[in-house]
N, C-alpha and C positions, 0 to 999 in steps of 0.2 A: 504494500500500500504506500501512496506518494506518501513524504514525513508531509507535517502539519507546516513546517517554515518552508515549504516552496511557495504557499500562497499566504499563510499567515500566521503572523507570533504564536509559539508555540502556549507561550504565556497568557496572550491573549484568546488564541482560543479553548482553552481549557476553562477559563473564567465566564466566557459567552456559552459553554455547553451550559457548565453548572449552573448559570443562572438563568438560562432560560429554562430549565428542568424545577428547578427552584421554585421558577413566577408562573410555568403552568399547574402544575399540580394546588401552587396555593392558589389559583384564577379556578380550577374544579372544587374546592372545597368553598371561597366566595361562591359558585355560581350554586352549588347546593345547597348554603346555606337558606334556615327557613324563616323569618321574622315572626313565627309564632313560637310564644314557649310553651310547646306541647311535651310532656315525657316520650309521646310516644316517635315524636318527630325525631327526638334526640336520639334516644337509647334505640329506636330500629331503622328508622327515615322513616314509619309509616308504609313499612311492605312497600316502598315503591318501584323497588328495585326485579325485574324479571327474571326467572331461573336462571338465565343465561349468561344475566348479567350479575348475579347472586351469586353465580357458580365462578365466575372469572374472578369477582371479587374472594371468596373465599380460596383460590387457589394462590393470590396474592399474601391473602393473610399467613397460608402455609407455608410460603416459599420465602424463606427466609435468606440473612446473610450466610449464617453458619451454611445453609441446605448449597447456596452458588460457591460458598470458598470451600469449607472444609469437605463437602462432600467428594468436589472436584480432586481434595488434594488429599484425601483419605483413597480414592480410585489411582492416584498417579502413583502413592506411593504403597499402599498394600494392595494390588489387583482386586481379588475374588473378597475379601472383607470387603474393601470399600463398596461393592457393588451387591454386597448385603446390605448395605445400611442404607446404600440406592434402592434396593425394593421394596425394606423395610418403612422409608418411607410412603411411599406407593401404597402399599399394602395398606396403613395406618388408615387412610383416609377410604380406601375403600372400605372396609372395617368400618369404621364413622358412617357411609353410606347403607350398611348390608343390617346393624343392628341400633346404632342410636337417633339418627337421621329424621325417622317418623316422629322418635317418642320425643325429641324436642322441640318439634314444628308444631306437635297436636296441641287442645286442649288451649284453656283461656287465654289470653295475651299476657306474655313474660317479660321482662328485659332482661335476666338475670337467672342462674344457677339459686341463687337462694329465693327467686318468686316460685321456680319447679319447687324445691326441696320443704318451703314451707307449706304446698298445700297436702302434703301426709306429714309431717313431721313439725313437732312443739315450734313455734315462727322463729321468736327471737332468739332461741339456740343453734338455731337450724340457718339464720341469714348471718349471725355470727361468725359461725363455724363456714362457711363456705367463702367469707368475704375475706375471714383470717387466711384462707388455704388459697383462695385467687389469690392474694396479692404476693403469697410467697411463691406461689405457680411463677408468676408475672415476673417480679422486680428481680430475679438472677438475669434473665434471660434479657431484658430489658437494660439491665446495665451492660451485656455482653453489646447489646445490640446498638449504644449510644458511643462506647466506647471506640467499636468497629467505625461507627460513622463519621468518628473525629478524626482518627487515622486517616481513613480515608480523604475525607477532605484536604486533610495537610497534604496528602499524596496527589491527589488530582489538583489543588494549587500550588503544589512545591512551595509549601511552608514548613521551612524547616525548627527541628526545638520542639521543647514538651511544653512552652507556653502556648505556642499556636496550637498544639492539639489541646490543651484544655481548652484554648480559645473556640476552637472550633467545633467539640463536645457541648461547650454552653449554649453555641448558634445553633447546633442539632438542635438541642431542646428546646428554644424557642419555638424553632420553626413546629417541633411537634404538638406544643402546645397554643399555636396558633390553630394549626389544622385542627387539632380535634373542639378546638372551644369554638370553633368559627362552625366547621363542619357537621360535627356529629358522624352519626352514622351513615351517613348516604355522602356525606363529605368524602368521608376516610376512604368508604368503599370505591367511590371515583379513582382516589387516588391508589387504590389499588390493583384499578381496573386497568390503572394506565400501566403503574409498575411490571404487573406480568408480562402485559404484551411490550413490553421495554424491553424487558429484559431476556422472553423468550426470543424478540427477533435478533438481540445480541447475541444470545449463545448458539441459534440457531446460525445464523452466518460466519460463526468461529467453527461450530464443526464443519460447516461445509468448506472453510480453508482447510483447517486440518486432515479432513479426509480426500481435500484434492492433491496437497502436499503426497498422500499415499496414491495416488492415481484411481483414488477413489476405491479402493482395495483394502475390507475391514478388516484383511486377513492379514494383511500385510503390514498395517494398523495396530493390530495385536500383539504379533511377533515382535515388531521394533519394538512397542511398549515394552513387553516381558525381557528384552534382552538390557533396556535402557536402564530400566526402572534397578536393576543391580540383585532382583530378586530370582532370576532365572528362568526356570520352567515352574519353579513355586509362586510366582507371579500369579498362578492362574488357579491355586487352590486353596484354600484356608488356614489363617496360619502367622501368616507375615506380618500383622499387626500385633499380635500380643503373645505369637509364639505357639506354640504346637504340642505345649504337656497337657495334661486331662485337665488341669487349671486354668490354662490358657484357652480353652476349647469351651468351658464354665463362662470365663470374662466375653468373648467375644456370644455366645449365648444370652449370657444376662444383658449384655448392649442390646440386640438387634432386639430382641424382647421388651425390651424400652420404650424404643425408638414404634415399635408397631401399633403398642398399647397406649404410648404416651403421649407421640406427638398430636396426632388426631382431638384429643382431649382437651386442648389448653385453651383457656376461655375465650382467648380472641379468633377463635376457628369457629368454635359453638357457638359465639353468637352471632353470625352471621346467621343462622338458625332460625332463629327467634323474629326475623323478620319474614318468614312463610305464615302464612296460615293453613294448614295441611301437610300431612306428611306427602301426598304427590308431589307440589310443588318444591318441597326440600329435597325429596329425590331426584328430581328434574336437575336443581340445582347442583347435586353432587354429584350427576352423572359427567357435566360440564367441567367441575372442579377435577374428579380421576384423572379424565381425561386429557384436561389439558398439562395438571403435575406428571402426569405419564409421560405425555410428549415432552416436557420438559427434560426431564431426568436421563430421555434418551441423549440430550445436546450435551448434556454434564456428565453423562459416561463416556461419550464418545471424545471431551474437554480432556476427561481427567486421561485417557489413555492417549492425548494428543503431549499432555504435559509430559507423561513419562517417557516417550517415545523422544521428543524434541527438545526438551529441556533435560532429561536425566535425572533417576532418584537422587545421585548423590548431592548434586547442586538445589537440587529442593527440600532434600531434608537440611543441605546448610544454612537456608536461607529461614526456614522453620519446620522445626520437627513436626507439626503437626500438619504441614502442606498448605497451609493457609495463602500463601502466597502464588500459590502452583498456577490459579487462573492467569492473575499478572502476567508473570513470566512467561506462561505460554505467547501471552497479547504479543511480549515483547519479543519473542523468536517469529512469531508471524508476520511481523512490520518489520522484517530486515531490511526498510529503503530508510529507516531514522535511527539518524545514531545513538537516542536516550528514547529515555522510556517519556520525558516532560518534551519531547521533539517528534509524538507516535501520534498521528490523530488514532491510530485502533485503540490506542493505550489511552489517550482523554476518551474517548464514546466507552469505554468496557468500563471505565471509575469510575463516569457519569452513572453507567447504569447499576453499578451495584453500588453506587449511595443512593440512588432511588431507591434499592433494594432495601437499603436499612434504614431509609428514612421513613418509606411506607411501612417497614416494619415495626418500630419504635411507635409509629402511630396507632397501629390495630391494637399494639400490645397496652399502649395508657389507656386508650378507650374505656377498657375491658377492665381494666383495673379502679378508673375514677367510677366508671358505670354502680363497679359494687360500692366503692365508697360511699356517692349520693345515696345510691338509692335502697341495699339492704341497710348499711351502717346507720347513717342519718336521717333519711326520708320512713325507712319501716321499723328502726329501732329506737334511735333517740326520740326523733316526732312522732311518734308511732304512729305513723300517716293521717296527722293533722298536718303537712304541708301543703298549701295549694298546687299545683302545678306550675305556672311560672316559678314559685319560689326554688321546686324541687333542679328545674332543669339551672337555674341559677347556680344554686347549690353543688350540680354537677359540673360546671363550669369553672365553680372556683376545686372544686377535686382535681378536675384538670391541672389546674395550677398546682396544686400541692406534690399528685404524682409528681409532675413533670419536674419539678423546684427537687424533690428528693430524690429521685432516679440520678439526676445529673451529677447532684453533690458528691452521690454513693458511687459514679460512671470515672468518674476523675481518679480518685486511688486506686482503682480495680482495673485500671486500664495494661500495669502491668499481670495481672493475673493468670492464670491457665483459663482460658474461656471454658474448656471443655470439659471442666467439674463444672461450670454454673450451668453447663447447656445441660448434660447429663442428671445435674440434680434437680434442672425444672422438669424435665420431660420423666423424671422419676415421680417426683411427684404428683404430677397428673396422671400417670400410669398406677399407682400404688395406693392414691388417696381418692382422687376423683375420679376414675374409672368405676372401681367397688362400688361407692357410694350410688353415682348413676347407676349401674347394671340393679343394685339391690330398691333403688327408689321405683325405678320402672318395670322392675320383673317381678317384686316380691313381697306381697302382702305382709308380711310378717316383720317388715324393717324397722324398726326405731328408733328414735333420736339417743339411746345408747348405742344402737349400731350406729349410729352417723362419727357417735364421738369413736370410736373404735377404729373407724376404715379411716376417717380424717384427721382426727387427731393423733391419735395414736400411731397409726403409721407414719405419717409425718415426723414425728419423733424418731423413728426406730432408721429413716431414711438417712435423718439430719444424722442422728451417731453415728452411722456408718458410714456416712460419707467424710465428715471427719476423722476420722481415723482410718483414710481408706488411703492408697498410693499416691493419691492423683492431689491429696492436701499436702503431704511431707513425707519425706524418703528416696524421691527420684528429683533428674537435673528439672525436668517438666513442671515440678509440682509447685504447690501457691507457694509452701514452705521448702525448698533445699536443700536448706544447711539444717533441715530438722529432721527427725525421723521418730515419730510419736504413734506411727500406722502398725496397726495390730490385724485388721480387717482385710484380707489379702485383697481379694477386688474392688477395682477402681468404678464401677458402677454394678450395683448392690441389688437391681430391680430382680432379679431369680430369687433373692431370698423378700422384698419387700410387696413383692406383688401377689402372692401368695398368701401374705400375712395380714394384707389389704382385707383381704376377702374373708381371711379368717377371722381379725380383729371384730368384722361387720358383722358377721355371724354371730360370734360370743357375744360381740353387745345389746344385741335384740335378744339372743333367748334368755338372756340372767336378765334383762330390765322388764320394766313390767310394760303389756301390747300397747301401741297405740293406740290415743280413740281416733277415732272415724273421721275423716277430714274431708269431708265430699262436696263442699260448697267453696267456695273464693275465686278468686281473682289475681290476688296479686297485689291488688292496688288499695286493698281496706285498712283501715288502722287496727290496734290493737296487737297485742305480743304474746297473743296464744296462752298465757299464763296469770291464771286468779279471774281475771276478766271475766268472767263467764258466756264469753262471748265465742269462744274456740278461735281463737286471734285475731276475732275481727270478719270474720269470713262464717258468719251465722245465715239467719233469715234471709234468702236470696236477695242481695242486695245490686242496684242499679251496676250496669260496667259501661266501659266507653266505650267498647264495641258493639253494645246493643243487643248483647246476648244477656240473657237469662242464667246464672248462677243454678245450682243445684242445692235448696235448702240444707242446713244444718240436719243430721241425720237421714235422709233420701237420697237414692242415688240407684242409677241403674247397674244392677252385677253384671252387666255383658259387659261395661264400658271400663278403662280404668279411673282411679278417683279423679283426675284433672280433665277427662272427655267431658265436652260440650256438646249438647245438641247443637246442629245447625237449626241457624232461625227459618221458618217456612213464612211463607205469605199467605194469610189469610184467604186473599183472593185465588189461591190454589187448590182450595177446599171443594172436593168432589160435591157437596152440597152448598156450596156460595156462603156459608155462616160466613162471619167474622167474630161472633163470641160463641161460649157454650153455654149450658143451661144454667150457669153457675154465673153469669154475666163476667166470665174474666176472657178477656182478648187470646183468640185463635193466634199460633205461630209465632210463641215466646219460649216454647221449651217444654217439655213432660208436666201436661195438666191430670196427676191420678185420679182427680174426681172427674174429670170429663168423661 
């Protein structure tokens, strides 16, 4: 590719990408913004969004930095591992598609993991407990993700020094917390709608160099990989990454097991969810999302065996053990017509597109975090929904602030850290704590808010000491700690024994507590806190909702359905005998009249 200084400053055009990538993505979240303060406009956009368009956005939310660097460079430099952790991604969200996908679109209108979890389970324990467990879901992965963004910046402006990278971590965070308070939900999801197709049409036209570089010859592709990469003909089987004893075989197990369980899970995927009404239209949407992470994933396998092929293991694992750098360097063997990487326009367009990558990621991720702050923390526990509506979404806007102000502070020291314990321990945690929880809240009459504290609380615990004292915090040159060695816990990701114990936790804690009662009416949107009240948190005598559906009274409910099913409202005027009321004078086409 011609360098960028035959027709203009290499300096100058790195500055004109980034900022027009910059002023369009925040010109999509202006142009979604809504001038009403509705909750629902906030925390869903108000379903406005089409499966199609629900589905590209949610494959945005998925595809993260870690998913375009390290996945690439986990393939360049372990073969057949890395491209485990390529399926296992894959896999993860079809999985999300084949078993949870219905039961979070069904039933009354949610913004949130604790509106589901409070209509079976005690409210105010139960939006507690889930808002405690988002945000530790969240804020690893989010400071991995702010961090990445500042590097990056210094890198595609050639700002050198650790001042311009905190400099530049802080302007992330603006810019995140402009988007999400301007935007909301239908904001962010623009901008994520843009990201994907960014950044698939970038990696899709890097593999089609790398595989013309081979004459278009995947085989030939391969081979160079495996001979370059320094791993042989074990290149191509299991192993290379964490070594080949029945421990090692354990570690690279409990990763991919993770990684399938966990990522899928994390609330800024789910709730994209939440803005269907039906489970068809969520599957519509996740048929879009597979498909397009699918084709994805093909450009970043075909990246990462271009890395190893043309850059060589050895000079990638110099440059970082972990391969993080593997895409880069590829850019930079591909544009052999510019002498520097700050002299490449392939090399500005690929750093453009993976700070798109983490600046749309940084945003789904606070969403999803301020979302529970307002609205289970403050709006259903503190108020205990005496908030009006404009106040609530106000409320949510200054959470915005708060994440965004505290992620950054925490993104600054952590920037030299191993990312891949905070990426490992988010996606543990969703796989271990909120996986259980879900599978027992939507499959299993018998759950209770002892099991909730068991599968979330308690695992959660059991994840955090292990991963403390696991390899990946002290004892190797990689880890957060060095020069310390306090690791007793031989594995560096712990999910084989924590996912397990998910389930089991949830289990013990429903059958030693005493059943729950009956929770077959609400909404979501009532006050009260389920406790002393005598109200059943709020969610008693069919009370009015904003979508014009009919609740299902305190005690009634139909056994076919599960406790959060809704009728759909009918029209009166559909009535095989033209009624519009029954003999009981109550209005035709509001939901299960027993007396009629």
């Amino acid at each position: 590719m011609t360098s960028a200084s035959a027709f203009l400053d290499a300096g100058t055009l790195a500055y004109v990408i980034f900022s027009a990538c910059v002023a369009i993505s925040f010109l999509l979240c202006v142009l979604a913004a809504t001038d009403t303060d509705e909750p629902a406009q906030f925390y869903t956009g108000s379903g406005g969004m089409s499966p199609a368009q629900n589905g590209l956005a949610i494959a945005g939310d998925y595809i993260s930095a870690a998913t375009v660097l390290t996945t690439t460079g986990a393939i360049a430099l372990t073969g057949a591992d890395g491209l485990l952790s390529a399926a296992a991604t894959v896999l993860s969200l079809y999985l999300l598609k084949l078993r949870l996908a219905g039961p979070l679109a069904e039933g009354p209108r949610h913004y949130t993991l604790g509106d589901i979890l409070a209509r079976r389970l005690r409210e105010r324990p139960a939006r507690i407990a889930i808002a405690v467990i988002t945000l530790i879901v969240t804020f690893p992965i989010l400071l991995v993700q702010l961090a990445a963004a500042g590097i990056m910046m210094t890198t595609l402006l050639d700002l050198p020094g650790e001042a311009a990278t905190t400099i530049s971590t802080v302007f992330v965070g603006l810019l995140m917390v402009g988007y999400v308070a301007f935007g909301g939900m239908r904001g962010t999801g623009l901008v994520q709608i843009m990201k994907i197709v960014v950044v698939t049409l970038v990696t899709t036209v890097l593999a089609g160099m790398v595989l013309h570089r081979f004459g278009w010859n995947p085989i030939r592709l391969m081979t160079t990989a495996a001979r370059n990469s320094g791993a042989g003909d074990g290149y191509w089987t299991t192993g290379v990454q964490f070594g080949r004893s029945a421990l090692n075989r354990v570690e690279l197990l409990s990763l991919d097991l993770t990684l399938v369980l966990g990522v899928a899970c994390m609330p800024h995927v789910m709730m994209r969810l939440y803005t269907h009404r039906g489970a068809e239209a969520a599957r519509k949407s996740m048929r879009w999302a597979v498909g397009t992470v699918a084709g994805f994933m093909v450009t970043i396998v075909v990246l990462g065996m271009g890395a190893a092929a043309l850059v060589g293991g050895k000079e990638l694992y110099r440059q970082d053990h972990a391969g993080g750098t593997a895409l880069l360097a590829l850019t930079r063997v591909l544009d052999s017509g510019a002498r520097a990487a700050d002299q490449s326009l392939l090399f500005a367009v690929v750093a453009c597109a993976v700070f798109v990558t983490v600046l749309a990621a940084v945003v789904g991720i606070t969403l999803a975090a301020a979302t529970t702050v307002a609205h289970d923390l403050l709006a259903r526990t503190v108020f205990r929904g005496r908030l009006s509506r404009g106040r609530e979404v106000r409320y949510a806007r200054w959470a915005v602030l708060g994440v965004g102000t505290t992620a950054v502070l925490l993104a600054i020291p952590a920037q030299g850290w191993n990312a891949q314990v905070l990426i490992v321990y988010t996606f543990g945690v969703a796989a271990s704590a909120l996986l259980p929880t879900l599978v027992y809240t939507f499959f299993w009459r018998g759950f209770t808010t002892g099991g909730m504290y068991g599968s979330l609380y308690g695992t959660t615990v059991l994840l955090t000491v292990l991963t403390v004292f696991c390899p990946g915090v002290s004892g190797l040159p990689v880890s957060i700690f060095p020069d310390r060695d306090f690791a007793w816990f031989p594995l560096q990701t712990p999910g084989i024994v924590t996912i397990p114990a998910g389930f089991l936790l949830g289990w013990l804690g429903s059958v030693l507590s005493r059943p729950e009662a009956r929770r077959d009416g609400g909404t979501g949107e009532g006050g009260g806190d389920g406790e002393g009240d005598g109200h059943d948190g709020g969610h008693g005598a069919a009370e009015p909702r904003e979508d014009g559906l009919a609740a299902f009274p305190a005690g009634r409910s139909d056994e076919r359905f599960p406790s959060w099913h809704v009728a759909e409202r009918r029209d009166p005027r559909d009535s095989p005998s033209g009624r519009t009321h029954n003999g009981h004078g109550r209005p035709l086409g509001v939901g299960p009249d027993l007396a009629d």
